[in-house]
N, C-alpha and C positions, 0 to 999 in steps of 0.2 A: 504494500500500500504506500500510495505516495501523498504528503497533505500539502499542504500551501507557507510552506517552511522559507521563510527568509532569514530567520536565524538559527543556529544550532542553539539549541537548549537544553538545558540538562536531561532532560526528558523526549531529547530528540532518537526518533525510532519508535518510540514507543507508541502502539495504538490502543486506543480508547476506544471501545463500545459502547456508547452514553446512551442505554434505554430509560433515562431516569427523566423527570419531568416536576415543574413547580420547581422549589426553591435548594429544597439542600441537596439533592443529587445532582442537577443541574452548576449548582454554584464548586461544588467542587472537582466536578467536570472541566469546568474553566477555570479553576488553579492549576491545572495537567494542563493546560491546554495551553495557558500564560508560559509552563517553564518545557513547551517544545513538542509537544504529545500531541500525533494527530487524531484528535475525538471527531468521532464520526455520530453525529446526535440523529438516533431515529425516530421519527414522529407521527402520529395517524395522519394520511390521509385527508385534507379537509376540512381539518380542525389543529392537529399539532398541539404544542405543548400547552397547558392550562394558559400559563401567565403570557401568553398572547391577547387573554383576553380581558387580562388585568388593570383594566385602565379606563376613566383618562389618567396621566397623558398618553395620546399617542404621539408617534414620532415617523410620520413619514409610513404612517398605515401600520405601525409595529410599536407593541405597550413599552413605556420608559420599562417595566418588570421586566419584561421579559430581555429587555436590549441591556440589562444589567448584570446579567450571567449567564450570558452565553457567547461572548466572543470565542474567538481562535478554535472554535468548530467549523463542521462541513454538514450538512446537514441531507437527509433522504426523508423521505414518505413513503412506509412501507404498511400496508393495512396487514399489521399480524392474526388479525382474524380471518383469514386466507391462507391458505396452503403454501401460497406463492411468497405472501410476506412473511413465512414463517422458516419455510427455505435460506432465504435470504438475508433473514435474522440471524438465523441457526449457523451459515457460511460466515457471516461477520463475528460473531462471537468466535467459530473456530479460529479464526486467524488471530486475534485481538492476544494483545497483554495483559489489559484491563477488560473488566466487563464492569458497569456498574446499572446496576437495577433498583427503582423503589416500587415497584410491584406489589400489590397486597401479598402477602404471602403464598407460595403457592402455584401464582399466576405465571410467574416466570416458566416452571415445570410445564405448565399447560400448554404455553409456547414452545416448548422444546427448545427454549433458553436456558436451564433452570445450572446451577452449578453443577449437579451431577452428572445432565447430558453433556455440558462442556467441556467437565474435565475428563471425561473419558476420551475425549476424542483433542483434547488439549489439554496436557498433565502441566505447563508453565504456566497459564489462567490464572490472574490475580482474580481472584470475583467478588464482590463487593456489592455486600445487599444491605439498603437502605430502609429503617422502617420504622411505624411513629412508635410500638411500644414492644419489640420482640420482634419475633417470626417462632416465636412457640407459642404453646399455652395458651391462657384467655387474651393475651396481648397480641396476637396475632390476628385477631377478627377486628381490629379497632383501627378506624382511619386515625391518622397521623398528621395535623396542621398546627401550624407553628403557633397562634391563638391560642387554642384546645391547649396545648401542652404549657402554654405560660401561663394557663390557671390551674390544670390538675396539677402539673407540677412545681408550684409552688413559687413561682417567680414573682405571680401579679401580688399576693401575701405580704410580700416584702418590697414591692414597689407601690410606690402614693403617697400621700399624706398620712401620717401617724393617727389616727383613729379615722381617715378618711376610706371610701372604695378603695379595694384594690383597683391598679392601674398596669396594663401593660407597657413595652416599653415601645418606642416608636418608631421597630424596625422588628424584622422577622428575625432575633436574636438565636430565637433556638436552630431555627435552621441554620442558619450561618456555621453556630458553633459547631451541628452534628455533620455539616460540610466539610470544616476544617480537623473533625476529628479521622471522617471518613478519609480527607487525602491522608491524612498523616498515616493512616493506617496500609493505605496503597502505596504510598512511600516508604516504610519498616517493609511490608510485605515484597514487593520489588528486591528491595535490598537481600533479605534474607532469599531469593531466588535465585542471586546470584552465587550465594554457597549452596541451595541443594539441588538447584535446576526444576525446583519443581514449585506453580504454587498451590495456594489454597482460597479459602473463602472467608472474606472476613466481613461482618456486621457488625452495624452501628444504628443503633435507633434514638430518636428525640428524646423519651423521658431520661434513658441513661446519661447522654449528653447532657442537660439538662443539671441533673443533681449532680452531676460530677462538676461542671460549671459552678456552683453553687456554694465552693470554694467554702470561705469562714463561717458563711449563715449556713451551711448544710456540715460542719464542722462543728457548730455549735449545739446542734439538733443530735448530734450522731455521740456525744463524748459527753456531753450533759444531759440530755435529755429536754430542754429548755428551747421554748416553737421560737424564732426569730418572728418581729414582725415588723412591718413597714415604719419608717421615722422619717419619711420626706427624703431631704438633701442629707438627712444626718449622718453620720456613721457610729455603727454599737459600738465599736473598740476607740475609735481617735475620735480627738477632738483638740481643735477643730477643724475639722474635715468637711467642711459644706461650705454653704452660700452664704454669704452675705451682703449687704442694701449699704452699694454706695450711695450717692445723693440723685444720681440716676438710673444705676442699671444693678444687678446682680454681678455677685464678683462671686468665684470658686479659690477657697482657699482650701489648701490642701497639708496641713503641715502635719508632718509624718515623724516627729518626734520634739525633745524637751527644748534641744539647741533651736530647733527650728520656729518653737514659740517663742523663745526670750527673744529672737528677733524680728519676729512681725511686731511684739510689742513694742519693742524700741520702735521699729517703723514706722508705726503707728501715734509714737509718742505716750505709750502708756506701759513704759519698762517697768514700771514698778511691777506689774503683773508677776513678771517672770521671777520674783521675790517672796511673790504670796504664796503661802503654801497648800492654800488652795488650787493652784495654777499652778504651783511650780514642775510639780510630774504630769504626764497622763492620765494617769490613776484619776489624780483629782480633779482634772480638767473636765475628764466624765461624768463624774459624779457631780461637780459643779456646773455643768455645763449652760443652764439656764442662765445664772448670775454671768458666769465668764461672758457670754455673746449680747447680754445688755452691757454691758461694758463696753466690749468691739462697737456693738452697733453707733452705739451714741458716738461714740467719736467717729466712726466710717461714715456717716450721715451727713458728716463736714464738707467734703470735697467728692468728686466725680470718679466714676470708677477708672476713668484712665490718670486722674492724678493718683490714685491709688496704686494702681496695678506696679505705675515707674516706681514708686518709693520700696513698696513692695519686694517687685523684683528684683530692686538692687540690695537688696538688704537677703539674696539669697533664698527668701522662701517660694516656694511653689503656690500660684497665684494663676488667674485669667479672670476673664471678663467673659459671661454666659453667650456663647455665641448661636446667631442663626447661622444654617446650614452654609447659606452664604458667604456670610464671616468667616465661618470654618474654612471653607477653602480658599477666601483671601487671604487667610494667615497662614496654611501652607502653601499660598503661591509665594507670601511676603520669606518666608523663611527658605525657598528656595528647594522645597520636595515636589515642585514640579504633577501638580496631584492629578492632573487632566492631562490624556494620550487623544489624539483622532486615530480610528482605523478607514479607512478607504469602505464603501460602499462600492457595492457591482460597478464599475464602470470609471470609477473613482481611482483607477490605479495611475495611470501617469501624472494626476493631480496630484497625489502624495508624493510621488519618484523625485518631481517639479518644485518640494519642500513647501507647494502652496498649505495651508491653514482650510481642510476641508475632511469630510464624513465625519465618523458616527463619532461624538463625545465620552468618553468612559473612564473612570477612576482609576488610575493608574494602580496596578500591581505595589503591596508592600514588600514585597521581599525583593532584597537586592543580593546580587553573584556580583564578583569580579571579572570575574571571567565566563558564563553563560550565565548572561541577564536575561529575566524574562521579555518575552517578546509582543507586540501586538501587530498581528501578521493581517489579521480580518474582522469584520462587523459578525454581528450573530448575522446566521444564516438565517434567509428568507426560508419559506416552509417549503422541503424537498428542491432545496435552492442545486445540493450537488447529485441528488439522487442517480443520475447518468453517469457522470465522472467517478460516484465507489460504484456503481452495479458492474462501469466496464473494470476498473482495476481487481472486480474480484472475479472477474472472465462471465458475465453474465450478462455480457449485450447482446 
């Protein structure tokens, strides 16, 4: 198989069988696909992947969702409810490195995609099943969306206001995370192929990701017994670790131990703090925590949060100013991470070659190589954009 490779990336050779669809099989489809792996994304027929249909926006007839994880694929339309698209399936999967599936449980098998019939007829098959709570037992009959999982499992709890609704957060988090667990897992698994030649099947489902995610508040729950629950901005362990009301805006203070209070306080002009011994450690910072931040407040209330932020920052503590998404990305244009890539649209290729400023918008890849940087080769494919191009490379025109 050949993909649309203009850089070598660490992952160059490697092919992807992307039968995965919606959000976390898809999004870690395209961190393979960022470091060189040609994923070849198969779709119905007619309809294709959900989050085509997720929107507004759209973007030139295609959902912002959808246009956000799926680059540096190639994309077909094969109706696997057909003999023919099942064939078809069943040859891509044979040849493939990866296979990745979110399938209700099951369904994969019914296709004659399933791990078993792959690896027998491909014992190197990384294979990679995606799903919201298992692929055994009662968790196995249960759909899986990223919602659903940030209230059964316990994320919305501890997100909101301190006696207020639980609140989700304002991105499909759990997917993402059980995306990023998922490559990580086709990357160990890869690796470990290279010592026995042969792979295996490995899953990842939401709730697991999930409570593993869930770090100190699922730490706290598991070693004491003791339910976390929502505090707003606050944090249970530091303080003070949250937000506070300059004279205009929200400011995020972040200070992460004792040295780091004594000088916001000086910064601040209220050094004595860092003397009181109510303030002087953590310990009591928490337990005082009410009194300590009428304190901050009253004086933060004085000046603007950008005269804050300078004094602030120069005095070493960790500090910003609550940004819209906007912001957000002015400030890593202003700092030079460069956070927006174009990739070329069908058509679009000597326009790029030409260095002109043209196609599809998209958030640049976080991980940096020195020597095989991740790539942005292509736009997410239109539906069944290369279906011709893999049917001939797998001899089936």
């Amino acid at each position: 198989m050949t993909g649309p490779s203009a850089k070598s990336g660490p992952l160059d050779g490697i092919l992807v069988a992307d039968f995965s669809r919606v959000v976390a099989g898809p999004y870690a489809t395209m961190l393979l696909g960022d470091l060189g792996a040609d994923v070849i994304k198969v779709e119905r027929p007619g309809a294709g992947d959900d989050t085509r249909g997720f929107g507004p926006p759209f973007v030139d007839g295609e959902s912002a969702y959808y246009l956000s994880i799926n680059r540096n694929k190639r994309g077909v339309a094969w109706d696997l409810g057909t003999d023919d698209g099942r064939r078809k399936a069943k040859l891509l999967a044979e040849r493939a490195d990866v296979v990745v599936e979110n399938f209700r449980p099951g369904t994969a098998a019914r296709f004659g995609i399933g791990y078993d019939e792959i690896s027998a007829a491909n014992e190197r098959v990384l294979y990679c099943s995606v799903s919201g709570f298992g692929t055994s037992g009662e968790g196995a009959k249960l759909p899986g969306y990223d919602f659903l999982l940030q209230g059964v499992g316990g994320l919305m709890s501890i997100t909101g206001d301190e006696g207020g609704q639980p609140r989700k957060v304002g991105v499909a988090v759990v997917d993402v995370l059980t995306a990023q667990f998922a490559a990580h897992a086709i990357l160990a698994g890869l690796y470990e192929r290279e010592r026995s030649g042969v792979g295996q099947h490995v899953e990842v489902n939401l709730l697991s990701s999930l409570l593993s995610a869930l770090i100190n508040q699922a730490a706290t729950y598991v070693t004491t017994g003791v339910v976390p629950r929502a505090m707003g901005n606050r944090h249970p362990s530091i303080a003070p670790y949250e937000t506070v009301s300059a004279a205009d805006r929200l400011l995020v203070v972040a200070v992460g131990n004792d040295g780091q209070f004594a000088a916001l306080a000086s910064a601040v002009g209220l050094g004595w703090m860092a003397a009181d011994e109510r303030f002087a450690r953590n310990a009591g910072r928490v337990e005082h925590r009410d009194v300590m931040l009428a304190i901050l407040q009253e004086e933060l209330h004085g000046r603007t949060a950008a005269e804050w932020l300078e004094l602030i920052q120069a005095a070493g503590v960790p500090c910003g100013i609550v940004n819209d998404v906007a912001e957000a990305f002015a400030l890593a244009e202003r700092l030079g991470l460069e956070p927006v890539v174009r990739l070329p649209r069908s058509g679009e290729a000597s326009a790029a070659a030409a260095g002109e400023p043209s196609g599809e918008a998209q958030v640049r890849n976080p991980m940096g190589f020195s020597r095989t940087p991740a790539s942005y080769r292509s736009a997410p494919p239109m539906l069944g954009e290369h279906t011709r191009e893999v049917e001939d490379e797998l001899g089936l025109a």
